[in-house]
C-alpha positions as CSV (number, residue, x, y, z in Angstrom):
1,X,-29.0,-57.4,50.2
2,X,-32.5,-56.1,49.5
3,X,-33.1,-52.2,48.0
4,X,-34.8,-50.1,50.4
5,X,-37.7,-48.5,48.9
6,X,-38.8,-45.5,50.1
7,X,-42.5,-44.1,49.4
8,X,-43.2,-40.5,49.3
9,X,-47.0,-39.8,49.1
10,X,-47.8,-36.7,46.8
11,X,-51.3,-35.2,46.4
12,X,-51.7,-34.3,42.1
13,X,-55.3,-33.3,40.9
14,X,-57.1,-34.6,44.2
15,X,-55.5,-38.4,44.1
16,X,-52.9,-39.4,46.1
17,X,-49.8,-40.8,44.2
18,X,-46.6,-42.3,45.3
19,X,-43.2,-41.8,44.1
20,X,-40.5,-44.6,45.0
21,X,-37.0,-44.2,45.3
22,X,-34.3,-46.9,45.3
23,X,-31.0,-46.6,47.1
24,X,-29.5,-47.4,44.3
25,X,-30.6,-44.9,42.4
26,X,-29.4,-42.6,45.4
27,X,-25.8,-43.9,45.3
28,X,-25.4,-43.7,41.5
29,X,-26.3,-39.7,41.9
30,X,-23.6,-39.4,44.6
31,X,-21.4,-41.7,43.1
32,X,-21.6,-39.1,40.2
33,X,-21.1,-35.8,41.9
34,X,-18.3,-37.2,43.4
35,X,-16.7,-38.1,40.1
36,X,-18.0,-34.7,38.7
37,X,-15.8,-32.9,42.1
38,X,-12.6,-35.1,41.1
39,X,-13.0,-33.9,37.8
40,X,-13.0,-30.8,38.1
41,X,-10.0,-30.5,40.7
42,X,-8.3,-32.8,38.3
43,X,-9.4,-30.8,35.3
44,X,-9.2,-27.3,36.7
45,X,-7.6,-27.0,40.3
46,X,-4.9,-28.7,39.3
47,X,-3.3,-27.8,36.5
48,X,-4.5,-23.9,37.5
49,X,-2.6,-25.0,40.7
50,X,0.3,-26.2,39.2
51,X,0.8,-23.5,37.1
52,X,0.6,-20.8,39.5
53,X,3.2,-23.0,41.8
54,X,5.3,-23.1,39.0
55,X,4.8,-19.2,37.5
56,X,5.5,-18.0,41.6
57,X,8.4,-20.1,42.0
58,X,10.3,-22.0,39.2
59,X,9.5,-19.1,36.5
60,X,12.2,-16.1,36.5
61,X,11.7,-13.0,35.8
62,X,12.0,-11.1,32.7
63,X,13.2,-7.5,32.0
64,X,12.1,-6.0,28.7
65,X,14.2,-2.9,26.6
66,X,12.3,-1.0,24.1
67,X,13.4,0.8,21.2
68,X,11.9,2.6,18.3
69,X,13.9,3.6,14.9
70,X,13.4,4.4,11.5
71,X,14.7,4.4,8.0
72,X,15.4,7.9,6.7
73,X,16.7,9.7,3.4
74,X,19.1,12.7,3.5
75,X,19.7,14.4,0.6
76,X,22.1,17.5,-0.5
77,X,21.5,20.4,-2.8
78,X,23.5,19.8,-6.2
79,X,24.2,21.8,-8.9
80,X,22.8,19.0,-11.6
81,X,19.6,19.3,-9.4
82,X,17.7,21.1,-12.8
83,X,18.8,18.5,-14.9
84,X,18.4,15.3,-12.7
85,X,14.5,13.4,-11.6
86,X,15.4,12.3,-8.3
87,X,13.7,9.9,-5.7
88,X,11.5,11.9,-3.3
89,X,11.8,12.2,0.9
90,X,10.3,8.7,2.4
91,X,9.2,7.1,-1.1
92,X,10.1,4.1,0.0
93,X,10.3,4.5,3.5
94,X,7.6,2.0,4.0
95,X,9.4,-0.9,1.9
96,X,12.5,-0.2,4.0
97,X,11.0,-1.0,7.3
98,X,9.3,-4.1,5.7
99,X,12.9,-5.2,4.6
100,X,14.2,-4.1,7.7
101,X,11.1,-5.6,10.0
102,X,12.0,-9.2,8.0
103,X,15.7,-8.8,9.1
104,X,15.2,-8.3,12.5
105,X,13.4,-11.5,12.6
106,X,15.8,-13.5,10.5
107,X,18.2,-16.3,11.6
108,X,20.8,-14.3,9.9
109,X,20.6,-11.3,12.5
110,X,20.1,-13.8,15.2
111,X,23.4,-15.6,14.4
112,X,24.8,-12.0,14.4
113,X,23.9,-11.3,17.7
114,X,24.9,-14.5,19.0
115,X,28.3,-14.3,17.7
116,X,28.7,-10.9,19.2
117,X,26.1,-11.7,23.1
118,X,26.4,-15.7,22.9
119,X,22.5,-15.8,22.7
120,X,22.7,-19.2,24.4
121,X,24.7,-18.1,28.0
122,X,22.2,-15.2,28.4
123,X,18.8,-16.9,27.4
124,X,20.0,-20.3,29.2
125,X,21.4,-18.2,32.8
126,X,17.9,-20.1,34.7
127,X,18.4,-23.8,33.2
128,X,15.6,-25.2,35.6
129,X,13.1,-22.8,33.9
130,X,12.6,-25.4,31.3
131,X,9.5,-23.6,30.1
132,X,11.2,-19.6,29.8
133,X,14.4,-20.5,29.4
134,X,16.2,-21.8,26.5
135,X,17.8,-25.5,26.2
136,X,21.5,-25.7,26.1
137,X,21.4,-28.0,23.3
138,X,19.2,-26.2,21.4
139,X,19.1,-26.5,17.3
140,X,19.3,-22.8,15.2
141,X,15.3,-23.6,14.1
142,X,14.5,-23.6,18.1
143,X,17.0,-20.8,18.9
144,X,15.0,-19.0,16.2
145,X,11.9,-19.7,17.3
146,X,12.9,-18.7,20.9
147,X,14.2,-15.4,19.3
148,X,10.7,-14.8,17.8
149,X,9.3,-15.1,21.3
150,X,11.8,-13.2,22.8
151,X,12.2,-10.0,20.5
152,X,9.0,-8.2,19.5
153,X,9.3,-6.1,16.6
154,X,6.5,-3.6,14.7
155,X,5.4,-1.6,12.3
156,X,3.7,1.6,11.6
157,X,2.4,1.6,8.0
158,X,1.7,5.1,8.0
159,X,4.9,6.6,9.7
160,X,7.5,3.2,8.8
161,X,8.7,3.6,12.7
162,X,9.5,0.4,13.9
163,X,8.9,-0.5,17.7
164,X,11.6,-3.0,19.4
165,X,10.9,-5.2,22.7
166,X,13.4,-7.2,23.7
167,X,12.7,-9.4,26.7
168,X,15.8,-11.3,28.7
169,X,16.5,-12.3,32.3
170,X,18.2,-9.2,33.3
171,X,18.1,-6.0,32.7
172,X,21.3,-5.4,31.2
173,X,21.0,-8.0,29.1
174,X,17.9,-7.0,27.4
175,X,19.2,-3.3,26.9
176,X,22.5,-5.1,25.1
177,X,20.4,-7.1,22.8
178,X,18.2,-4.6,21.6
179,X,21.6,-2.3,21.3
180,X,23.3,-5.3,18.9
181,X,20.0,-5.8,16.9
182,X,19.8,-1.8,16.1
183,X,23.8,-2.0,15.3
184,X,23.3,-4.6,12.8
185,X,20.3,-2.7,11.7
186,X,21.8,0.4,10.7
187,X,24.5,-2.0,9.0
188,X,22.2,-3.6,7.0
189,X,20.9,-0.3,6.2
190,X,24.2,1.1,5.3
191,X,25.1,-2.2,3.1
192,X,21.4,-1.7,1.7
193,X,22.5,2.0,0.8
194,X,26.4,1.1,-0.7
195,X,24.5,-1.8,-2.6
196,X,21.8,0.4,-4.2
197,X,24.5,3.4,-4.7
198,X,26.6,1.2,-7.1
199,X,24.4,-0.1,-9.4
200,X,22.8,2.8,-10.0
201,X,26.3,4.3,-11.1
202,X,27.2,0.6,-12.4
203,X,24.6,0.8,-15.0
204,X,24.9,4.0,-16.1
205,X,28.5,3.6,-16.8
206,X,27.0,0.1,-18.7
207,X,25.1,2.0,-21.1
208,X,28.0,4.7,-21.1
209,X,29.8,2.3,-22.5
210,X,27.6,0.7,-25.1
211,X,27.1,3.9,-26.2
212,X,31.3,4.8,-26.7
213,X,30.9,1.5,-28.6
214,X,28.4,2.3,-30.9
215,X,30.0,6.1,-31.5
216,X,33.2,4.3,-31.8
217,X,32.1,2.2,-34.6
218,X,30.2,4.6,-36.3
219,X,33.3,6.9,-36.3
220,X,35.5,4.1,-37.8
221,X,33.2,3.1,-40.6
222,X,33.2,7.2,-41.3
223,X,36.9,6.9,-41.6
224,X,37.0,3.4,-44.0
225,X,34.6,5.5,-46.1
226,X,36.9,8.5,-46.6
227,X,39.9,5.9,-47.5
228,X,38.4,3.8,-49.7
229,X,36.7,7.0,-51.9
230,X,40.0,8.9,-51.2
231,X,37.4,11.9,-50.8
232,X,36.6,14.0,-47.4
233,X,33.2,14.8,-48.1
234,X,31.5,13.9,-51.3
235,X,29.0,16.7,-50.8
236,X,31.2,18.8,-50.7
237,X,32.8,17.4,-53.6
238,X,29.6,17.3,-55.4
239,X,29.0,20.8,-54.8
240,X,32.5,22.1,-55.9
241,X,32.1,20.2,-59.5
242,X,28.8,21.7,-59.7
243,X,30.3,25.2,-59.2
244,X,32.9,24.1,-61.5
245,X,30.0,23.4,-64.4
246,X,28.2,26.9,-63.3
247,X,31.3,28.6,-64.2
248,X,31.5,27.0,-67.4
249,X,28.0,27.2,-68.0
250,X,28.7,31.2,-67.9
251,X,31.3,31.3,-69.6
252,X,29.8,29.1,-72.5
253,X,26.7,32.0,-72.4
254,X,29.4,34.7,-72.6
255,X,30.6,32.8,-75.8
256,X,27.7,32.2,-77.6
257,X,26.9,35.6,-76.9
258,X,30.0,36.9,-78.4
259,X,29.6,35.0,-81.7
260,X,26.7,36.4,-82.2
261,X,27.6,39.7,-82.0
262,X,30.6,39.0,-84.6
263,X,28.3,37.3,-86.7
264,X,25.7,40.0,-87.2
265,X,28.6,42.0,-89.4
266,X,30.7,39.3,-90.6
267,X,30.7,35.9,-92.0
268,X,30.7,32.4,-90.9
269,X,34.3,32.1,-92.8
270,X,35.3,34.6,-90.4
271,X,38.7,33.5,-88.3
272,X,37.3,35.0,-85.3
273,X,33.8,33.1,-85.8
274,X,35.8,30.0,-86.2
275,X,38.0,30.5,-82.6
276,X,34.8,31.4,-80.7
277,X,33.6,28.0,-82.5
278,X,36.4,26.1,-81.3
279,X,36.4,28.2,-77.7
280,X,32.6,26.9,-77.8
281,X,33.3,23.3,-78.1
282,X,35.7,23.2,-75.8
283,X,33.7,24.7,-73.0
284,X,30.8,22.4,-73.9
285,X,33.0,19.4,-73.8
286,X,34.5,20.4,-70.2
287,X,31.0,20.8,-69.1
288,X,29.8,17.3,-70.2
289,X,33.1,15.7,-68.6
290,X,32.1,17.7,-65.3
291,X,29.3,16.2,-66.0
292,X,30.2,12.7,-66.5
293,X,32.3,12.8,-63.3
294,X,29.6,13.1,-60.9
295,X,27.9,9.7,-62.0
296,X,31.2,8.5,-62.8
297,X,33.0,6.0,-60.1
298,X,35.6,7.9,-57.5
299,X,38.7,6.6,-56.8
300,X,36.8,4.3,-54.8
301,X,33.9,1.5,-55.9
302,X,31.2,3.8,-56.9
303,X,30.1,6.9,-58.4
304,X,30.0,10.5,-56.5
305,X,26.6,10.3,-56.7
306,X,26.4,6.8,-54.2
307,X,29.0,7.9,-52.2
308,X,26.9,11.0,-51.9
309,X,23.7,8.2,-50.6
310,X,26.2,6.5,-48.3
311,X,27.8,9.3,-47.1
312,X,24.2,10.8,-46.1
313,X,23.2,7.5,-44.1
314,X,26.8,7.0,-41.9
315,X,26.2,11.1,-41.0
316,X,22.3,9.6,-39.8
317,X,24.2,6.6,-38.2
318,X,27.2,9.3,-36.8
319,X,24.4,12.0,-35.5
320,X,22.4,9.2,-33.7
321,X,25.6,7.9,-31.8
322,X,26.8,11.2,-31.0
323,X,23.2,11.5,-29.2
324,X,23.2,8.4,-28.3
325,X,26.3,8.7,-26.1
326,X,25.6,12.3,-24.8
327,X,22.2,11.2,-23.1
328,X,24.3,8.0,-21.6
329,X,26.9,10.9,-20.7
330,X,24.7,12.7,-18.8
331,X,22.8,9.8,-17.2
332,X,26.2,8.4,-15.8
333,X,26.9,12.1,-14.1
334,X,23.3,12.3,-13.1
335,X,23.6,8.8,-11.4
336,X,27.1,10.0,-9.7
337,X,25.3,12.8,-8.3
338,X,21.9,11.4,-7.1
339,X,25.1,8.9,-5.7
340,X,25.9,11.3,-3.6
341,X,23.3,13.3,-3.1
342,X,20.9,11.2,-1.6
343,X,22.0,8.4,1.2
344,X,19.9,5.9,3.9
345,X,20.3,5.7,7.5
346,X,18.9,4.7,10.3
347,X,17.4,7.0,12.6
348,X,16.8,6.1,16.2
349,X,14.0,7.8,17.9
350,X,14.0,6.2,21.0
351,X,17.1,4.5,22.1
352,X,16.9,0.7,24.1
353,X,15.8,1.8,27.9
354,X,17.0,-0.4,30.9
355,X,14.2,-1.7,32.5
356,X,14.0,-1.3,36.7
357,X,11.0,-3.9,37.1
358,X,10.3,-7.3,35.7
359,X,6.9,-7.2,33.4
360,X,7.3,-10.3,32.8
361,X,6.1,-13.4,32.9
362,X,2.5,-11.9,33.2
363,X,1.6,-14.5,36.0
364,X,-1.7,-13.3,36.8
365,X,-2.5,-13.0,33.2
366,X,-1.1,-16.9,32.1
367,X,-2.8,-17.9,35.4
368,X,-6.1,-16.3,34.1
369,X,-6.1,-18.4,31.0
370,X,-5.0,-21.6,32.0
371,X,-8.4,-21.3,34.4
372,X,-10.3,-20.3,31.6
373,X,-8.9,-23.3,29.1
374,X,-9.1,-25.5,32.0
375,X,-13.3,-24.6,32.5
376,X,-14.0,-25.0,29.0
377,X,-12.1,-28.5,29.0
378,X,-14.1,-29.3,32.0
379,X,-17.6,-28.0,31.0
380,X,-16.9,-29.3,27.4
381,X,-16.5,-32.9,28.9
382,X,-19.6,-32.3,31.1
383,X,-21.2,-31.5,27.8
384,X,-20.2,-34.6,25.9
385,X,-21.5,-36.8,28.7
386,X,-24.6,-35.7,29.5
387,X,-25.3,-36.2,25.9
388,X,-24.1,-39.5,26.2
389,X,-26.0,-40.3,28.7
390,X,-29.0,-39.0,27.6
391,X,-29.2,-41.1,24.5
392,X,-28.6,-44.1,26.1
C-alpha cells in the first residue's frame, strides 16, 4: 500500500515552501495518544477507582476513644521535713511519661490487653476487610504492628500530659481499650512507684548495716583491748600515777624543807636528820618506781605509755563508727519518710469518650492521595519516555 502524501503550501520570507506529511506519521501520533489515554486510566483511574470502590464499600468503619492522663507526685507534710532533701513536685514528670509513652506502645501492654479484650475477636469482627482489619492468624510482631496503627499515643514535653486515641470498629470497643490500656497504666505506675519506694529504703538499711558492722567491730576490738591490758582506760591510768608522783613530789619538798630547818641548829649526826634522810630516800625511790611504771609493760604486752597510743587510735576508730552509723541512722529514717511521704499516680484528665460517629477511615482523604501518587506515577513515566524518545 502506498503513503499518501499530503502537501501543504506555506508562504515564509516571500517563497512558497511545502511541508509534507505521511500517514504514517499521522497514525504513530494517534497510535500514541491512545496509548498515553490507556495509561493513564490504567495508571490513575483505575487504581483511584478501585480504591474508592473499595473505601465506600468493603472498608468498615472506625470509631475512635480519646483520653488524656498524666503522671503526678503527691507528697505529705512530715515532721523530718527540716532534716530530709527531698525530690521536688514534677522533677521527673517528663521521664515518667517517656517511660510511660514506651509502655503503651509495647508488646507487653498489648498482650495485657489481649488477655483481658482478646485483641484478635475485636480487631478481626470485619474479616473481608483484609486491608483495616486484622488477620486471624496473625503473629505477635503483626499484632503489634497493627496495635501501633490502631492506638495513637503522645506527648507534651512541656506539661508530660499524654493524649490517647484508640481506633476500633465499634464504639464500645474503642472506649474499652483505651479503659484497659489506662488500667494497666496506672499499674505500671503503681509497680513503678512500690519498685522505686523499696530500694530507696533497701539501701539505706544496706549502709545501715555496714555501718552496725563497722561500730560493731570497733566496739569489740575496744573490749579485747581492756582484757588483754587488764586496764579500763590507760589515760586515766596514766593520769592517776601521775597524781600519785605529784603527791610524792610534795611531800619530798615538804621533807627537804624540813631537814633544812633541823639542820640550821643541829648536826648532821642528828637522829632526827638521819629519819628525814631515810623518809627522803624512801619518797625519792617511790617516785622513780611511779616512774618506772608508766614505761613499764601492764599486765598486758606493752608499756602504759603504748597502750596510751593504742588506746588513743581505737577511740579515733570508735568516734568515726559511732558517726559513721548515726548519719546511716538517720539516712534509713529519712528514706522511710520520703517512703511515705511522697508517692506516683496516675492522673486522668480526660477519661476515654465513646464516640457517636465514625472518623474513620478518612475516605476522601486516602482517596485524595492515591490520585495524587497515581499522577506523579503517571507523569513520571511520561517523563522517562519522552526523554527516551528524544535521544533516540
Amino acid at each position: 500500500m502506498e503513503a499518501v502524501v499530503q502537501v501543504v503550501p506555506k508562504i515564509q520570507g516571500g517563497h512558497s515552501v511545502t511541508h509534507e506529511v505521511s500517514e504514517t506519521d499521522t497514525n504513530r501520533a494517534r497510535l500514541r495518544h491512545r496509548v498515553m489515554r490507556f495509561g493513564f486510566a490504567v495508571v490513575v483511574v483505575l487504581p483511584t477507582l478501585i480504591a474508592a470502590l473499595y473505601l465506600w464499600l468493603v472498608a468498615a468503619d472506625q470509631y475512635h476513644s480519646e483520653a488524656a492522663f498524666s503522671v503526678r507526685s503527691e507528697e505529705y507534710s512530715n515532721p523530718l521535713e527540716a532534716l530530709s532533701v527531698f525530690t521536688q513536685v514534677g522533677s521527673s514528670s517528663g521521664s515518667d511519661s517517656q517511660i510511660l509513652y514506651d509502655f503503651i506502645r509495647s508488646q507487653p501492654l498489648m498482650q495485657q490487653v489481649d488477655a483481658d479484650l482478646d485483641l484478635k475477636a475485636l480487631f478481626g469482627k470485619h474479616p473481608s476487610d483484609f486491608v483495616f482489619s486484622l488477620e486471624g492468624d496473625a503473629s505477635r510482631e503483626d499484632m503489634l504492628d497493627y496495635w501501633q496503627r490502631m492506638v495513637k499515643v503522645a506527648v507534651d514535653p512541656l506539661t508530660g500530659v499524654l493524649t490517647l486515641q484508640v481506633r476500633a470498629f465499634t464504639p464500645e470497643d474503642a472506649e474499652a481499650i483505651a479503659q484497659s490500656i489506662l488500667n494497666q497504666s496506672g499499674r505500671m505506675v503503681d509497680d513503678l512507684s512500690r519498685i522505686a519506694r523499696q530500694d530507696a529504703i533497701r539501701f539505706a538499711l544496706e549502709d545501715l548495716g555496714e555501718a552496725e558492722v563497722l561500730l560493731r567491730d570497733v566496739r569489740r576490738k575496744v573490749r579485747v583491748f581492756r582484757l588483754e591490758n587488764d586496764i579500763i582506760d590507760p589515760t586515766e591510768a596514766a593520769e592517776s600515777q601521775m597524781g600519785v608522783i605529784a603527791a610524792l613530789e610534795g611531800e619530798l619538798a615538804s621533807a627537804l624543807v624540813e631537814r633544812e630547818t633541823i639542820t640550821s641548829f643541829a648536826g648532821e649526826e642528828d637522829q632526827r636528820v638521819k629519819r628525814i634522810d631515810r623518809r627522803i630516800e624512801a619518797v625519792r625511790s617511790q617516785i622513780d618506781q611511779e616512774r618506772r611504771r608508766i614505761g613499764k609493760p601492764t599486765s598486758g604486752p606493752s608499756s602504759l605509755v603504748d597502750a596510751i597510743g593504742s588506746y588513743e587510735e581505737l577511740l579515733v576508730d570508735l568516734e568515726f563508727a559511732q558517726r559513721a552509723y548515726t548519719a546511716a541512722l538517720a539516712a534509713s529514717e529519712q528514706a522511710r519518710a520520703e517512703a511515705r511521704r511522697i508517692s506516683r499516680y496516675l492522673a486522668v484528665h480526660i477519661p476515654p469518650t465513646l464516640a457517636e460517629d465514625s472518623l474513620y477511615p478518612q475516605r476522601g482523604l486516602l482517596i485524595l492521595l492515591v490520585l495524587i501518587c497515581s499522577l506523579a506515577v503517571y507523569f513520571t513515566g511520561l517523563l522517562i519516555y519522552y526523554n527516551v524518545r528524544d535521544r533516540g
